[in-house]
Backbone as a ProteinNet text record, in pm:
[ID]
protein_1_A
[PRIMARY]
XXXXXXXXXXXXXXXXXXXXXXXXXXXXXXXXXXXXXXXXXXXXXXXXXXXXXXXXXXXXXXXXXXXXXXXXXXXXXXXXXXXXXXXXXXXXXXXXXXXXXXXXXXXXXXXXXXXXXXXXXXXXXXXXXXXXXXXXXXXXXXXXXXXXXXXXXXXXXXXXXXXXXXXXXXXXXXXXXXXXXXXXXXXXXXXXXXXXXXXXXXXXXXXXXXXXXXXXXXXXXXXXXXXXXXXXXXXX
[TERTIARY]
-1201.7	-1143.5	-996.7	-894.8	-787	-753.8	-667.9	-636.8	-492.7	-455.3	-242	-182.1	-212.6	-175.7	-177.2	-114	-165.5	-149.7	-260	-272.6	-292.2	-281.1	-288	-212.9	-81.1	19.9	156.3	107.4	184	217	319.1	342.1	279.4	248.8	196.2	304.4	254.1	353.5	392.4	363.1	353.5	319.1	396.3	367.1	302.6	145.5	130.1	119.9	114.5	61.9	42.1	-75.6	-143.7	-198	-120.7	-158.4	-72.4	-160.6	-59.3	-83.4	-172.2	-229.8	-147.5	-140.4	-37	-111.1	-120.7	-190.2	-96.7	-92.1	9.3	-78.8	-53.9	-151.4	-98.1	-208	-221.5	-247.3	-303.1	-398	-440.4	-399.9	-443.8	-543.7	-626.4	-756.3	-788	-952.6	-1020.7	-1137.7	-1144.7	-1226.8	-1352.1	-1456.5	-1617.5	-1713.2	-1739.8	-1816.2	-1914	-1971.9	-2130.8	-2131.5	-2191.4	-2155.4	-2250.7	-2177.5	-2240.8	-2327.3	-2383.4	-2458.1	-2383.4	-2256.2	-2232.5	-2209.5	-2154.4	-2159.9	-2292.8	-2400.6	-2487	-2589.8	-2517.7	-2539.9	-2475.7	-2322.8	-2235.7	-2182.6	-2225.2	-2128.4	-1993.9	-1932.5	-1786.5	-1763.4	-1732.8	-1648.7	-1446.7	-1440.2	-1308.2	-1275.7	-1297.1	-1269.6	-1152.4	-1170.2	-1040	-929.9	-924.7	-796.1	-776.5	-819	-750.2	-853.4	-923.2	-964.6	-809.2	-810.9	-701.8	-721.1	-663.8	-735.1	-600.5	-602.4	-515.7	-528.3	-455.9	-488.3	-440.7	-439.9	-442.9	-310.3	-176.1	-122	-123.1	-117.7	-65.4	-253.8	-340.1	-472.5	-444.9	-563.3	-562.4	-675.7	-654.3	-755.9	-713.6	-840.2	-785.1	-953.4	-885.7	-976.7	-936.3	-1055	-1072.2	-936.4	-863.1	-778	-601.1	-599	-468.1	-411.2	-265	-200.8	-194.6	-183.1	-146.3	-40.3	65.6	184.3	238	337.3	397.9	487.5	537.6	596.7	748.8	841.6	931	969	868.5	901.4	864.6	916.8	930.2	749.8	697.9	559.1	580.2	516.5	571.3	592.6	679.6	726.7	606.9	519.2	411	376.9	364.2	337.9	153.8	97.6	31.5	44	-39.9	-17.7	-167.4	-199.7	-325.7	-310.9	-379.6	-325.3	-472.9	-478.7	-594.5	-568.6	-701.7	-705.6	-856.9	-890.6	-1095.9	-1083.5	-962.2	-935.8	-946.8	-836.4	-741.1	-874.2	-978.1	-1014.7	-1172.6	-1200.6	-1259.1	-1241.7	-1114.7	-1030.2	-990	-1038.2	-989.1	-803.2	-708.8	-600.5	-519.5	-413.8	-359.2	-277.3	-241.9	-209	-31.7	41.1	197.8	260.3	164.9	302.6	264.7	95.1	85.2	209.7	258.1	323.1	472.7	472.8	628.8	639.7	580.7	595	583.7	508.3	492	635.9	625.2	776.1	861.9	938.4	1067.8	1037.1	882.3	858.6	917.3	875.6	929.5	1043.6	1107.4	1274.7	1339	1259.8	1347.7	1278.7	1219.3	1208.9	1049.3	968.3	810.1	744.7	723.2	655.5	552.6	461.9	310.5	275.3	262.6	182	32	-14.5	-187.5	-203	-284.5	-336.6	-460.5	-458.3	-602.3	-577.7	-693.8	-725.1	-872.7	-865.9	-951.6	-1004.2	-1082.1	-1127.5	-1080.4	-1030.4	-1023.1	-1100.6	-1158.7	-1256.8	-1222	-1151.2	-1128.9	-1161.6	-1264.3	-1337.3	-1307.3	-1316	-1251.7	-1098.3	-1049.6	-928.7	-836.9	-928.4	-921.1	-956.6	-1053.3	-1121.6	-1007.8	-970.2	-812	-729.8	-692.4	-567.4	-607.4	-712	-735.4	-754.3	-789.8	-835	-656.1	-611.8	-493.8	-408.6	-407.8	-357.7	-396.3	-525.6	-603.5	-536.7	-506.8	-473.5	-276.1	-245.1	-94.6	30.3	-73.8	21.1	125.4	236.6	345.2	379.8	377.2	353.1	272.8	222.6	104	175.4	145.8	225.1	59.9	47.4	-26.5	60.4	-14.1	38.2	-71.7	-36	-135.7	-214.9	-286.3	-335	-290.4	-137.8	-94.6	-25.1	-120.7	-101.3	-174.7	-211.1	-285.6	-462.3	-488	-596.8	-712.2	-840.4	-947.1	-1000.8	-930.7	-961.3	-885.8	-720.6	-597.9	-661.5	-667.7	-681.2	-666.8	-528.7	-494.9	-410.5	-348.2	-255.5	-379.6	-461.4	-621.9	-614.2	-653.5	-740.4	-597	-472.2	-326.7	-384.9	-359.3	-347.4	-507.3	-635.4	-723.2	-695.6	-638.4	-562.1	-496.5	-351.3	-251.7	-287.6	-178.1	-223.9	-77	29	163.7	230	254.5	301.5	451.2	508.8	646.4	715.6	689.5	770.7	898.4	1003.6	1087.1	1087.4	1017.4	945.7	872.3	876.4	825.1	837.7	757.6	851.5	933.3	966.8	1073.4	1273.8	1297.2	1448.4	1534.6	1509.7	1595.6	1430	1492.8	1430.5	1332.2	1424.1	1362.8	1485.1	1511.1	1617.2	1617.9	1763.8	1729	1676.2	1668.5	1668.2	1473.7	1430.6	1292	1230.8	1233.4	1169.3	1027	922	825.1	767.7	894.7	902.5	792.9	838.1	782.5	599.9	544.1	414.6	363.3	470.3	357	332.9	228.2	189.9	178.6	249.4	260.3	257	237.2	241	281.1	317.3	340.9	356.4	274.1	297.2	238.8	200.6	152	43.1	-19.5	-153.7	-107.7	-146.8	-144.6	28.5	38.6	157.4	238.8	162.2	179.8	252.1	299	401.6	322.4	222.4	187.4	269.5	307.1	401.6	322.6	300.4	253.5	353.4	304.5	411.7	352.2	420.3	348.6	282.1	160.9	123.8	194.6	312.7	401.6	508.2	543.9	632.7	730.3	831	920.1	950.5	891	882.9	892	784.6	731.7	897.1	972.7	1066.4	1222.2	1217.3	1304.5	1272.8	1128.3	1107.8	1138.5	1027.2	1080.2	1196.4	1251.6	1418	1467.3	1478.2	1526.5	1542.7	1400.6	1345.6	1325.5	1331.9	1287.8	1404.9	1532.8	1615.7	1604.9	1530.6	1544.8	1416.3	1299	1164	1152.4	1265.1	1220.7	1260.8	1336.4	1452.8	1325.6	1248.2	1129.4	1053.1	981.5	866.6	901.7	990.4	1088.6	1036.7	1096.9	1108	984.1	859.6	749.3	711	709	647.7	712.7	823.2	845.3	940.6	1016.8	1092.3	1251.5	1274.3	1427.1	1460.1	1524.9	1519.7	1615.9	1623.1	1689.5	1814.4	1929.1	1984.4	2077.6	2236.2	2256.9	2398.8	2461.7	2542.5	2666.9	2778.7	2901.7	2951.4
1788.9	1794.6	1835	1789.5	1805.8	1851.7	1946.5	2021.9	2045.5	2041.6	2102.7	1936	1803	1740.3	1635.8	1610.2	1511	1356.3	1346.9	1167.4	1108.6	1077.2	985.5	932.1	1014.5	998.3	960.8	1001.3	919.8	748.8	759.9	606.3	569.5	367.2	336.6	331.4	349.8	317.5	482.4	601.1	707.3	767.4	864	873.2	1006.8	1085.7	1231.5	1256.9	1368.9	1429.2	1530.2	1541.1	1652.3	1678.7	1773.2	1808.7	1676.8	1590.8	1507.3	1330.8	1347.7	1233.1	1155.9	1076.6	1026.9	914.1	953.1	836.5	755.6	671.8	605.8	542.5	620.8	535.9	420.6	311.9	162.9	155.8	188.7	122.4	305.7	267.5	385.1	314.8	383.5	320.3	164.5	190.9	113.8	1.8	-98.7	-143.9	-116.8	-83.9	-24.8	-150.8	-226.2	-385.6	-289.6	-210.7	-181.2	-66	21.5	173	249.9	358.6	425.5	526.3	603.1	709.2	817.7	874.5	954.1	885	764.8	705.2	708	690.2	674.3	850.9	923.6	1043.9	1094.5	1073.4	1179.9	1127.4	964.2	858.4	775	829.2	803.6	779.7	739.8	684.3	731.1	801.9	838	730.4	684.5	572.2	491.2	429.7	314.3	380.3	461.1	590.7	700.7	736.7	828.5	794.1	675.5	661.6	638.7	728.2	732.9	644.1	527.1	433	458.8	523.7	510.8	487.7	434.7	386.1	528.8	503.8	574.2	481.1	537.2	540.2	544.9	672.6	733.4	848.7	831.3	937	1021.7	1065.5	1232.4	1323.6	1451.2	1547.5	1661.5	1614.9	1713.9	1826.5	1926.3	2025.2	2126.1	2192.8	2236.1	2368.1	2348.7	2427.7	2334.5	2219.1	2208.5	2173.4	2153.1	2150.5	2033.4	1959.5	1836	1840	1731.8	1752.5	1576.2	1581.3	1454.6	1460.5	1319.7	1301	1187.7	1225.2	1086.6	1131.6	1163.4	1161.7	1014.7	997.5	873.8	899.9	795.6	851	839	921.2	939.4	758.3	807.1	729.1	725.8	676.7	670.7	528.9	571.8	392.5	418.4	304.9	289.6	205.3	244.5	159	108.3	-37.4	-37.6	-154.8	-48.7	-123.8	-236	-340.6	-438.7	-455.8	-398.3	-447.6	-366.5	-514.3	-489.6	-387.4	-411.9	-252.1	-110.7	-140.7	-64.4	35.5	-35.3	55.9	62.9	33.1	138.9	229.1	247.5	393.1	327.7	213.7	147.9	83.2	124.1	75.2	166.3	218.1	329.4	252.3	331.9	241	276	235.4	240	123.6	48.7	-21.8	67.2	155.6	226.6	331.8	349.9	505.9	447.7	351.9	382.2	269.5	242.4	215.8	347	418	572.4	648.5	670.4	716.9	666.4	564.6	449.5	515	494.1	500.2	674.3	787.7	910.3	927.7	872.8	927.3	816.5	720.9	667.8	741.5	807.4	903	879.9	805.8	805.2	935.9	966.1	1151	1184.6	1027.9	1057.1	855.9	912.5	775.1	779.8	707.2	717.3	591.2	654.8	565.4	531	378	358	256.6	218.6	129.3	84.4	-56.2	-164	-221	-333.7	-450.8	-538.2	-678.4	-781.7	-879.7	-810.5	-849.3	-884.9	-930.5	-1007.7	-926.9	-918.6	-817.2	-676.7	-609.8	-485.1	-444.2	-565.3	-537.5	-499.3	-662	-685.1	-514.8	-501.6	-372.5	-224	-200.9	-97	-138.4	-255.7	-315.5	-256	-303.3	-268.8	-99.1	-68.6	98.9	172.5	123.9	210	158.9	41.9	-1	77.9	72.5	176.4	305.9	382	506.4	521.6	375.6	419.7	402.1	409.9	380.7	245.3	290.7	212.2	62.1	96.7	-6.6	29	-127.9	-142.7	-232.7	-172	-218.8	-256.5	-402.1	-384.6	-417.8	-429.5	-465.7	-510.9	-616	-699.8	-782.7	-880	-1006.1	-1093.6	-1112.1	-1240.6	-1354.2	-1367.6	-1472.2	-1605.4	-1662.2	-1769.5	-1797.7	-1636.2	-1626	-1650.1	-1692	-1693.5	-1607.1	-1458	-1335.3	-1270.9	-1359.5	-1314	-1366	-1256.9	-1293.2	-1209.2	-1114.2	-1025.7	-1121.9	-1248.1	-1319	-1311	-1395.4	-1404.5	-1307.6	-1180.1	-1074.5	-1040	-1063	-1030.3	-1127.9	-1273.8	-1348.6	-1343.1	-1286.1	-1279.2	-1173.2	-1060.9	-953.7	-987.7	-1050.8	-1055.7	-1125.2	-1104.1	-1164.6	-1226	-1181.7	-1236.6	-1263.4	-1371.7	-1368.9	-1293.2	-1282	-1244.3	-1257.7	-1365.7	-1484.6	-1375.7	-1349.8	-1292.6	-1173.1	-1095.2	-961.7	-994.9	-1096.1	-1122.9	-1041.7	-1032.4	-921.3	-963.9	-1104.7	-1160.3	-1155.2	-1099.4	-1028.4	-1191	-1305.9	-1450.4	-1521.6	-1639.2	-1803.8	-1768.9	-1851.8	-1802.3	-1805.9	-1665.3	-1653.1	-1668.8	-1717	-1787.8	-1669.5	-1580.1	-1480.8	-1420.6	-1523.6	-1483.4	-1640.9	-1694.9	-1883.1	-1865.6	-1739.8	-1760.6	-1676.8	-1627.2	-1600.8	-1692.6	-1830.2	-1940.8	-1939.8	-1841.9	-1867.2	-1789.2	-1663	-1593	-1682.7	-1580.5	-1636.6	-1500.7	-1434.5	-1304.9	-1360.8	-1285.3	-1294.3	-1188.1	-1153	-1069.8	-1087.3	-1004.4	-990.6	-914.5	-926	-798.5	-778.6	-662	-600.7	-523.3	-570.2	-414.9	-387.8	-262.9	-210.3	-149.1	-221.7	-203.8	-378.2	-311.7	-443	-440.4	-596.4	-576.4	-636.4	-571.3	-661.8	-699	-825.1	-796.2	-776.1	-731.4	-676.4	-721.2	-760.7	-796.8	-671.2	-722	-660.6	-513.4	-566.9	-507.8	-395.8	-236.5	-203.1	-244.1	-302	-369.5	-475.2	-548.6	-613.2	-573.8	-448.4	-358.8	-266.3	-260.6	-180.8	-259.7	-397.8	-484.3	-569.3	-613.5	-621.1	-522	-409.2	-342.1	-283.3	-232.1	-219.3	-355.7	-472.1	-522.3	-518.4	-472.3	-506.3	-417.9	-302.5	-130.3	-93.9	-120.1	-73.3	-65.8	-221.6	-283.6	-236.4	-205.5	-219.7	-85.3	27.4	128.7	101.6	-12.6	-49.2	-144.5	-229.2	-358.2	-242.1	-181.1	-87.8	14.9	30	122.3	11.7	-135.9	-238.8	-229.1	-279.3	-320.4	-224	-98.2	-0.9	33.8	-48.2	-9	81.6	151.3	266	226.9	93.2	90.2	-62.8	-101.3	-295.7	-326.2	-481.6	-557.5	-531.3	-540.8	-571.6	-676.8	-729.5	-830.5	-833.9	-880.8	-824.9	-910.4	-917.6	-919.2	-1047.6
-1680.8	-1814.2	-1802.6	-1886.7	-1908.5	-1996.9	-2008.9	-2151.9	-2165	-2255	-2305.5	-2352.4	-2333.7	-2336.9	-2460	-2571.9	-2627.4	-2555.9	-2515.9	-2407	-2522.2	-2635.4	-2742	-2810.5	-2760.2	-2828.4	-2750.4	-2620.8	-2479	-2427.9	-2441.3	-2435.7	-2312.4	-2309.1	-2173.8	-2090.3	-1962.7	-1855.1	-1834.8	-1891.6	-1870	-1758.7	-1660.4	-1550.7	-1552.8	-1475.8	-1447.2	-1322.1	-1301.6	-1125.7	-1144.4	-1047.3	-1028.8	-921.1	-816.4	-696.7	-641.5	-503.9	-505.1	-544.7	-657.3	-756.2	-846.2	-823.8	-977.3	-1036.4	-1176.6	-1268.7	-1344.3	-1412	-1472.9	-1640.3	-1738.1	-1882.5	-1892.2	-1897.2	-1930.9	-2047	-2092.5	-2268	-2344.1	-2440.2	-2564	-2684.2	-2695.2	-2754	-2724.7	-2779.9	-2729.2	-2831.2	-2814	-2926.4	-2914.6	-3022.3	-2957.4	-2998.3	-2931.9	-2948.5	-2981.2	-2909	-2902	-2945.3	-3094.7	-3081.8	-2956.2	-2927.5	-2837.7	-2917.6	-2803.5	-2838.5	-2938.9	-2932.5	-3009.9	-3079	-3121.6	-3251.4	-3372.7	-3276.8	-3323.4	-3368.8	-3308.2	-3379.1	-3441.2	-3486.3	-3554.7	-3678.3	-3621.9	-3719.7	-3707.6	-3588	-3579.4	-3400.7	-3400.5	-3241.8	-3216.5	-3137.5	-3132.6	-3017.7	-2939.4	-2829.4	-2928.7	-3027.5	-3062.3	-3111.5	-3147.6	-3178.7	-3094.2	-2985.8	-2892	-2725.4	-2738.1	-2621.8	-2507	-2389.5	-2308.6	-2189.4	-2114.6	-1992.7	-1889.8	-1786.1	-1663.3	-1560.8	-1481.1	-1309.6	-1244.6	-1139.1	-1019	-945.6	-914	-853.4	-693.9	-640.4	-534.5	-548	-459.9	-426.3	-401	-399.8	-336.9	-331.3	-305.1	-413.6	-496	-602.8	-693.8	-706	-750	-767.5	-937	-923.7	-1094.2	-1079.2	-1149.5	-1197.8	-1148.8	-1108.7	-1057.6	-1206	-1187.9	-1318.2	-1309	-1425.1	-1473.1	-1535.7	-1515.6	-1566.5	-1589.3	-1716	-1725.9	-1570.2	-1534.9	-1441.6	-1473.8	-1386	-1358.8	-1196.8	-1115	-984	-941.7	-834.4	-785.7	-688.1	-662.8	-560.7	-403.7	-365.3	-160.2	-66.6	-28.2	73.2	182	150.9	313.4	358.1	520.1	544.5	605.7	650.6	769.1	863.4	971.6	1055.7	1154.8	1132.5	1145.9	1287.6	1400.7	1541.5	1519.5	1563	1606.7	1698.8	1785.8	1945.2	1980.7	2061.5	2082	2153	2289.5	2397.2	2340	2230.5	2188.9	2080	2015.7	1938.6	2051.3	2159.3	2241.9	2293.5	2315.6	2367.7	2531.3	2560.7	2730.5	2686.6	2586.4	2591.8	2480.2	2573.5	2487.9	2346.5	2238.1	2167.6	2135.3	2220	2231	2121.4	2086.6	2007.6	1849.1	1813.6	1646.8	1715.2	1828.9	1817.3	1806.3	1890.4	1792.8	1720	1623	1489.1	1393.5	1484.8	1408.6	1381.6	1517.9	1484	1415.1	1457.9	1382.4	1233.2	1157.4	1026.7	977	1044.7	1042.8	1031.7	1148.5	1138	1035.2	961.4	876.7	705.2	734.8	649	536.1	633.9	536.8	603.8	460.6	474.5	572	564.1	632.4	633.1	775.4	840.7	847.8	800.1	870.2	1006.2	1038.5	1130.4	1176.4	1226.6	1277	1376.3	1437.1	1556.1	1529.3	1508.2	1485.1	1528.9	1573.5	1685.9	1645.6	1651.9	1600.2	1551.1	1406.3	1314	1196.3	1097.4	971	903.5	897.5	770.5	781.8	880.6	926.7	826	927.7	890.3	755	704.4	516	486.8	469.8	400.8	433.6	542.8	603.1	471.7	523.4	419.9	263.8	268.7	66.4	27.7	159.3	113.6	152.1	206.4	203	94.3	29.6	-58.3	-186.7	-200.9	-329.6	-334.8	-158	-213.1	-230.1	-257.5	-300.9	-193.2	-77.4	48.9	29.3	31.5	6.2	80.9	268.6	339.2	445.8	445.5	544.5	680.4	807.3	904.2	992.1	1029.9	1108.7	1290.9	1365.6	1518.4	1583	1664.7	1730.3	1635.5	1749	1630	1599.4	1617.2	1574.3	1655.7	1779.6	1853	1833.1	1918.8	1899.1	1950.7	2057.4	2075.8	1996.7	2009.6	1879.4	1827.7	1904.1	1854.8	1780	1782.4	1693.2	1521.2	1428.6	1311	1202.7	1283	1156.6	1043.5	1097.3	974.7	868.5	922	864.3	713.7	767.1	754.3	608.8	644.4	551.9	447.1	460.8	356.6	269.4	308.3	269.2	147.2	169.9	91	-16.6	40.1	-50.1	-141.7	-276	-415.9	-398.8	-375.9	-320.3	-176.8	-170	-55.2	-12.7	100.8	135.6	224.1	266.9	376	454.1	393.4	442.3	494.9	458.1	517	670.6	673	823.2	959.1	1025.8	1142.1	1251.1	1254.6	1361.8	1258.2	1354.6	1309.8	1289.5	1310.6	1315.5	1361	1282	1311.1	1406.3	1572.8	1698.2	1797.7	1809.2	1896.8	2002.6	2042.2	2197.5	2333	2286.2	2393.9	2385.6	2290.2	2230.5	2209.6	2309.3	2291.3	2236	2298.6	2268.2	2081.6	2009.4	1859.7	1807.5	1783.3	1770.3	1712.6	1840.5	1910.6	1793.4	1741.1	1663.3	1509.4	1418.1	1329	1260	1279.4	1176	993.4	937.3	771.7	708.6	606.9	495	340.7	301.3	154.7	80.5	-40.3	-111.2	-202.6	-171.2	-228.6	-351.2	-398.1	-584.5	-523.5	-515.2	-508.5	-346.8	-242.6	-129.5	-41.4	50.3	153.8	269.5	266.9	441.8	521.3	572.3	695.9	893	913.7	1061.3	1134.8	1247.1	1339.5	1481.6	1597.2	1728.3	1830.6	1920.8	1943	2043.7	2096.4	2212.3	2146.2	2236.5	2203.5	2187.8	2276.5	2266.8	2133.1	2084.8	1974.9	1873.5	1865.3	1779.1	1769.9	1813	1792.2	1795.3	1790.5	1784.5	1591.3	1593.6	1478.3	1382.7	1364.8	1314.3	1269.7	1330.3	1345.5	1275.3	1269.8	1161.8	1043.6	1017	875.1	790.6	864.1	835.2	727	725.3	670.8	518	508.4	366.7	311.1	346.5	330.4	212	249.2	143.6	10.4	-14.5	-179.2	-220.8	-130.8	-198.1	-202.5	-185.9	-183.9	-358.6	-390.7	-508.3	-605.2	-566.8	-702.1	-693.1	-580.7	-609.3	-695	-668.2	-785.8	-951.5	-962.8	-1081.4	-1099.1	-980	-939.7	-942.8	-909.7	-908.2	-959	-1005	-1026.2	-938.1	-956.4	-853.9	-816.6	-734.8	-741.3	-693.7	-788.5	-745.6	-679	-604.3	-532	-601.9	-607.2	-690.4	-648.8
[MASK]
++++++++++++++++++++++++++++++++++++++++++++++++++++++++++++++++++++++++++++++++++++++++++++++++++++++++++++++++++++++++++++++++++++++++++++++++++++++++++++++++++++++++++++++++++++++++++++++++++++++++++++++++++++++++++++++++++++++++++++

């Protein structure tokens, strides 16, 4: 239960937090097709005049007593990073290209990385992608998977996700540079879930920190617009 607030009288698109939760109100009342039970005992239905409907932003936990408060904070900068590799998530292959994607993501200033290590399974993967997406996570970085093996099928597992695509978010820094003939080979993808950026990334450090490093710079200003946080801009 929530209390101090009139939510009825709060415009949509209204931002709260609580602890480190953020909801956002969509819809203020509600139409009642069917009366309910207290309708049907008291006489009256409050649902179409102060029924309150909000999403879930940015997860978390909350517990009985945290404060609830209106908001215009911006929501955390967090990425993940979801390694695919059959080795890699038996523990027989260390996983050097999630770490420094880990890092790079830190010192460019995302609060909190999660991480995981996968097999190269489609369905696996999809399901990572959507649950870190649910809890608000800003971008989704996967690595490995996107060769041409019959076991490569994180592009797969991305475009099964996305509702938008994002071509340019790609993780090769140019076309196919001459110093990189085999660029070409990959089949990386990117684009976007609810309010999150998947970007693939190759399976190798080296890559993993040449890609990245391209693309990293720009990724925190699309991640702002995608949420509603900053608009476009256009250059002069």
């Amino acid at each position: 239960m929530a209390e101090g607030i009139a939510f009825d009288q709060l415009p949509v698109g209204t931002r709260l937090k609580a602890g480190d939760v953020f909801f956002e109100i969509t819809q203020i009342g509600k139409k009642c097709h069917s009366h309910c039970e207290i309708f049907k005992r008291v006489g009256d239905c409050i649902m179409p005049r102060k029924g309150v409907f909000a999403r879930v932003l940015h997860g978390g936990k909350l517990k009985a007593g945290d404060t609830l408060a209106i908001t215009e904070e911006k929501l955390p900068l967090e990425a993940a990073v979801i390694t695919a590799s059959d080795k890699g998530s038996k523990g027989e292959r260390e996983d050097k290209s999630g770490d420094k994607a880990e890092a790079m993501l830190k010192e460019a200033g995302y609060t909190k990385v999660h991480r995981v290590i996968l097999p190269d399974e489609q369905e696996e993967l999809a399901a990572k992608m959507r649950e870190y997406a649910d809890m608000g996570v800003g971008l989704i970085l996967t690595t490995g998977g996107t060769g041409f093996s019959p076991r490569d099928v994180t592009p797969e597992a991305t475009l099964e996700v996305c509702e938008r695509l994002a071509p340019h978010s790609r993780s090769h820094a140019g076309p196919f540079p001459e110093d990189h003939p085999r660029a070409m080979l990959s089949r990386a993808a990117a684009g976007i879930h609810k309010r999150s950026l998947i970007v693939n990334l190759p399976g190798s450090p080296k890559a993993v920190e040449e890609c990245l490093g391209f693309i990293l710079p720009s990724l925190a200003h699309g991640i702002e617009i995608l949420r509603g946080e900053t608009g476009e801009c256009a250059r002069k």
